[in-house]
C-alpha positions as CSV (number, residue, x, y, z in Angstrom):
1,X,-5.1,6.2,-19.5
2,X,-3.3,3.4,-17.1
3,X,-3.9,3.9,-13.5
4,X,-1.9,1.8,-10.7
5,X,-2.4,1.1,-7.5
6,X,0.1,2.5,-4.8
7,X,0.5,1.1,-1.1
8,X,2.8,2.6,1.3
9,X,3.5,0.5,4.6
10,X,4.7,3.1,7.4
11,X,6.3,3.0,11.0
12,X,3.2,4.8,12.1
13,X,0.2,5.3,9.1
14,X,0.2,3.0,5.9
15,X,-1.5,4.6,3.0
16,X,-3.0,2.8,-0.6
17,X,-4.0,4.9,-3.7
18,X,-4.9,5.0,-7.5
19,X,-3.1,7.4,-9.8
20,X,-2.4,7.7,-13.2
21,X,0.3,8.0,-15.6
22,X,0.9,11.9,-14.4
23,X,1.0,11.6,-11.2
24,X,-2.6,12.7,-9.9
25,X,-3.8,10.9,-6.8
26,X,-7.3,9.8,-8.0
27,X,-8.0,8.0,-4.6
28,X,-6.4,7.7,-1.3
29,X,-7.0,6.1,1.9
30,X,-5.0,5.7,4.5
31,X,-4.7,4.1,8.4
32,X,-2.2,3.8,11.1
33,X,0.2,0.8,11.1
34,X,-0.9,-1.8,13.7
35,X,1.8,-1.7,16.0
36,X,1.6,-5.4,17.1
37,X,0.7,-8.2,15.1
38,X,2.6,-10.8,12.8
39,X,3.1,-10.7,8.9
40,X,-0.5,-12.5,8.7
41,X,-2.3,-9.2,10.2
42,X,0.1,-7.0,8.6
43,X,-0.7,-8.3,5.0
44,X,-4.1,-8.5,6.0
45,X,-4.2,-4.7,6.8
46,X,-2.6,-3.9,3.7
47,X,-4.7,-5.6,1.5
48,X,-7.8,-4.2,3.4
49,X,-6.1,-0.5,2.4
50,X,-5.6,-1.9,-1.3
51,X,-9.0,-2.9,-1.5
52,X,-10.8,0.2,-0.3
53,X,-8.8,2.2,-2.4
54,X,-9.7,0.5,-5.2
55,X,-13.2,0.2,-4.7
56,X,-13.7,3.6,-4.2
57,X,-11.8,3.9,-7.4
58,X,-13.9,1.5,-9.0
59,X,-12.2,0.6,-11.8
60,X,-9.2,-1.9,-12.8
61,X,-5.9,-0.7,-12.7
62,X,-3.1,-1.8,-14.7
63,X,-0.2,-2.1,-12.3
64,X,1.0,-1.9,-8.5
65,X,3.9,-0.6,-6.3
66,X,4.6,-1.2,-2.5
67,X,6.8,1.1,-0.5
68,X,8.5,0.0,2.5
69,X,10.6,2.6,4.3
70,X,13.4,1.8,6.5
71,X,16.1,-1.0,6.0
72,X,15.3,-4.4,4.6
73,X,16.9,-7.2,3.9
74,X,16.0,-8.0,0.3
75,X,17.9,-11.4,-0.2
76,X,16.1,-12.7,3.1
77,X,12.9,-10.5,2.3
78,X,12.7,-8.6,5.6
79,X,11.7,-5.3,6.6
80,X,13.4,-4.4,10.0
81,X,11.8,-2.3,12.8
């Protein structure tokens, strides 16, 4: 069954988690959003969330989303506060 990893970046608490094809939430962490940093500690945060989701998972997965609420910029690939 494919399972995919799911990261979330919020205003105030980013999340990561493994779920499969039908929607169950096999593993989820989550931590609130540093509110100062640059996009070097922001990534870094994220992929600390990916990672301990997915080793609690333990397992590969076969795919991954990111969520980013608010407005962007997609042509200059920016997320605005």
């Amino acid at each position: 069954m494919p399972t995919l990893l799911g990261i979330d970046l919020g205003g105030t608490k980013s999340a990561a988690l493994v779920g499969n094809e039908h929607g169950e939430v096999l593993v989820r962490v989550s931590a609130p959003t540093p509110a100062d940093g640059d996009d070097i500690e922001l990534s870094t945060f994220l992929r600390g969330l990916a990672q301990d989701a997915l080793t609690q998972f333990g397992g590969r997965v076969d795919g991954c989303g990111v969520s980013v609420g608010g407005p962007t910029d997609a042509a200059r690939g920016m997320v605005f506060a």
